[in-house]
KOLDRENBA-265730 format. One record per residue (C-alpha): x, y negated, z negated. Coordinates in pm, 1 decimal. Example, Ala and Ser with C-alpha at 12.3 -4.5 7.8 and 13.67 -1.06 7.14 Angstrom:
NODE        c1        c2        c3
NODE    1230.0     450.0    -780.0
NODE    1367.0     106.0    -714.0
This chain:
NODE        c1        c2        c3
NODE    2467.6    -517.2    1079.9
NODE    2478.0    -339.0     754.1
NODE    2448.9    -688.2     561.8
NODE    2121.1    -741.2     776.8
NODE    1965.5    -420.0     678.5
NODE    2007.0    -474.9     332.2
NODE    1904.9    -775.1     333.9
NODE    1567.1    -686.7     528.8
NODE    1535.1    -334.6     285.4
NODE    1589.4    -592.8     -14.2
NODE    1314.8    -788.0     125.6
NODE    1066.0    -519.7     177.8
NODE    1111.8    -364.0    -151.9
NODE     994.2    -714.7    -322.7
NODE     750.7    -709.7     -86.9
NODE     601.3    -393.1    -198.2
NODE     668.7    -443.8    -594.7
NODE     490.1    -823.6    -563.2
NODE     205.0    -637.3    -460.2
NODE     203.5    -383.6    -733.9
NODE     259.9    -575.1   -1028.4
NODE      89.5    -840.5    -859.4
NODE    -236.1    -724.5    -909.7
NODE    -263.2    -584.4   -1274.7
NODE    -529.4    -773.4   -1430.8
NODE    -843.1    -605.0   -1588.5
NODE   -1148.2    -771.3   -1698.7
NODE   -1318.9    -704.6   -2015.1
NODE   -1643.2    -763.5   -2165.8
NODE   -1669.6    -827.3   -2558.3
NODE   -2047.8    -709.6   -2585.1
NODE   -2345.5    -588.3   -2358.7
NODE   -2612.3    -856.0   -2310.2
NODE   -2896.2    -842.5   -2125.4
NODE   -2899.2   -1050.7   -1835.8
NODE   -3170.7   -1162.3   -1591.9
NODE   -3215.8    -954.8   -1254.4
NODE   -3075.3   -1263.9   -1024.2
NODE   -2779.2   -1323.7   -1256.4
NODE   -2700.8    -933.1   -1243.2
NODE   -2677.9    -940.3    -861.9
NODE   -2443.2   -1191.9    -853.1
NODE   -2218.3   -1089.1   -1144.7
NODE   -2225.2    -741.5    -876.0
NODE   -2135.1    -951.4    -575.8
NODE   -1854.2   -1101.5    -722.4
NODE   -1750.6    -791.0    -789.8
NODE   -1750.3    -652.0    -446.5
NODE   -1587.1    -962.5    -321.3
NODE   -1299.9    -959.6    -566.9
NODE   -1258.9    -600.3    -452.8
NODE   -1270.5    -725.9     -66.2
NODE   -1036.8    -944.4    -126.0
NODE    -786.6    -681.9    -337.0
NODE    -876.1    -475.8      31.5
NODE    -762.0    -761.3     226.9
NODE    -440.4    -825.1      26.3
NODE    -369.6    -491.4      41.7
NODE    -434.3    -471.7     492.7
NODE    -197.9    -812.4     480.2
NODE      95.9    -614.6     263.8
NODE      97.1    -303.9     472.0
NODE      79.7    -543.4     754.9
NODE     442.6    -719.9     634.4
NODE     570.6    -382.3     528.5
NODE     517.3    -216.3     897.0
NODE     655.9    -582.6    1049.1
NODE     988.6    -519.3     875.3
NODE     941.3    -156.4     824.7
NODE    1020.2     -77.0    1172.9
NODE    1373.2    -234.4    1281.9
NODE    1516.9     -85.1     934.2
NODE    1345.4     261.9    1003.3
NODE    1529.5     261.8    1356.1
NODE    1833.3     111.7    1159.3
NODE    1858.3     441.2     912.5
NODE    1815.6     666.0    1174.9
NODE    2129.3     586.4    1352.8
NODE    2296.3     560.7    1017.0
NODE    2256.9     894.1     901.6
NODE    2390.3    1015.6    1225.3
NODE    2743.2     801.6    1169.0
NODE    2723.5     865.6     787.2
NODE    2855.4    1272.4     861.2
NODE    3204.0    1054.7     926.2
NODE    3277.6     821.8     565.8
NODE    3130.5     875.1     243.3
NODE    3085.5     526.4     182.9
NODE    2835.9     510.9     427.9
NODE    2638.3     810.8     285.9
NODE    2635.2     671.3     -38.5
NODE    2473.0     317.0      73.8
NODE    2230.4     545.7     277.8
NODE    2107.0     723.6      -0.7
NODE    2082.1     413.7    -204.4
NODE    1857.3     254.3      58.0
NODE    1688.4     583.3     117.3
NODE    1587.4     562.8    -225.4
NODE    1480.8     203.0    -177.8
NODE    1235.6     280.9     107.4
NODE    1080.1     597.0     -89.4
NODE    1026.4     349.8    -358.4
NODE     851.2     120.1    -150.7
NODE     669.6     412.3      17.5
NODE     591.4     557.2    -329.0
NODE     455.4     256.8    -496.1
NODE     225.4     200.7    -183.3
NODE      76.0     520.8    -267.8
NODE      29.5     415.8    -649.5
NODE    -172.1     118.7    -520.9
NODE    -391.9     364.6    -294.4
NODE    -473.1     576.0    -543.8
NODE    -577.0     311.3    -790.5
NODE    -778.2     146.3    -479.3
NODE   -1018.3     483.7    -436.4
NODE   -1025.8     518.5    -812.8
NODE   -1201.9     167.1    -819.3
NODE   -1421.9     239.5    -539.6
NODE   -1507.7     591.8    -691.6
NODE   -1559.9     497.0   -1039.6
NODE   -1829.5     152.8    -961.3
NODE   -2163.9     226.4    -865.3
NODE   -2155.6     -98.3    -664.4
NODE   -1877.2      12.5    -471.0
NODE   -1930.8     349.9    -396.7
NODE   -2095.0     322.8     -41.4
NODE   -1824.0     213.3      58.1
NODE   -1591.5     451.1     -73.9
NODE   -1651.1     716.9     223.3
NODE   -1482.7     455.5     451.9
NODE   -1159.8     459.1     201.1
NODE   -1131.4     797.1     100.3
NODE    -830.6     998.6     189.1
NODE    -619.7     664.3     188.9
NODE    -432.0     778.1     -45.9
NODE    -341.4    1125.0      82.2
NODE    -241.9     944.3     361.6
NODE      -0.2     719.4     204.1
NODE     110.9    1048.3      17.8
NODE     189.7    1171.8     380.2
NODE     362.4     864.0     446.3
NODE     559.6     895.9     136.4
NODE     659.3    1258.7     225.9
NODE     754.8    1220.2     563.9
NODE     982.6     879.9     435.6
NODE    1147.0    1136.9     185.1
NODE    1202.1    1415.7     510.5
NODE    1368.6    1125.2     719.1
NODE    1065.5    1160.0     945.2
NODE    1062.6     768.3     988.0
NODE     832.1     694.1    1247.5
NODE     563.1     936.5    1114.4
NODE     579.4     793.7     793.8
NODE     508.0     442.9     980.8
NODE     232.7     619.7    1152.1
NODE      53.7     771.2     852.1
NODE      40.5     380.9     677.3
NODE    -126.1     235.9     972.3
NODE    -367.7     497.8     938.7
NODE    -425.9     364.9     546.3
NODE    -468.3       1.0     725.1
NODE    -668.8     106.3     919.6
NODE    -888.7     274.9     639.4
NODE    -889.1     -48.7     437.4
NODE    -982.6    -266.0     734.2
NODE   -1279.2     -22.7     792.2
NODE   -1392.3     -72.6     479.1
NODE   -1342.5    -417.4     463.4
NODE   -1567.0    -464.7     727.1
NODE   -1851.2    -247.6     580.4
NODE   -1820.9    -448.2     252.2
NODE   -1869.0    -775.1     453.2
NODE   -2149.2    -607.6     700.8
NODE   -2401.1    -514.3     419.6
């Protein structure tokens, strides 16, 4: 059973680095031209869509996460109460512990990095009412993770799915 749960916490913790490191690339301009009105709308639409579809990625990852997020959750709770008996067993708990607040942690990263982009562009900032607070709420998430508070840390990242997904769908409605 143990073999399982590390195998599943190994699992989620690539899942969750992929999806940071994944994403790292910044575009640059070499000079300011001036461009003709039409071209300048679409240059800003592709903009919003890459950013819809960093939003998507982003609903899909949580989505895996929670998937295998839960049975390991349930999995650490009943480990910590047989760990009081060997300390072999609390020393592979903390080490997965530590795994998990990783994974919670670099969620959080990604969420604040997702508002800065929607604060920061003119384009993007009607729709940044929809995200805001997603990453206080993956903060939460990483907090309660940290206070072996398992299922309210599961709770607080649907709320930042849900958040994305709103947004999401404004971005596609206007």
């Amino acid at each position: 059973m143990k073999r399982i749960q590390t195998i599943l916490l190994a699992c989620l913790i690539a899942l969750a680095a992929s999806n940071v490191y994944g994403q790292t690339r910044r575009r640059t301009t070499s000079g300011r031209r001036s461009r003709p009105a039409s071209t300048r709308n679409q240059s800003q639409s592709v903009s919003a869509a890459t950013v819809a579809a960093r939003v998507a990625e982003q609903i899909k990852s949580i989505g895996r996460f929670l998937y295998l997020y839960g049975p390991i959750w349930k999995e650490l709770a009943a480990n910590e109460a047989l760990a009081q008996q060997s300390s072999a067993t609390i020393d592979a708990l903390q080490r997965n512990k530590a795994k998990l607040r990783e994974a919670f942690h670099n969620y959080r990263v990604q969420m604040d990095e997702l508002e800065t982009t929607f604060s920061s562009s003119s384009e993007l900032r009607p729709y940044y009412t929809k995200l805001l607070g997603v990453a206080a709420s993956a903060g939460q998430a990483e907090d309660a993770v940290a206070a072996s508070r398992y299922d309210q840390a599961g709770r607080s990242l649907l709320d930042v799915m849900n958040r994305l997904t709103d947004a999401l769908v404004d971005m596609q409605s206007r």
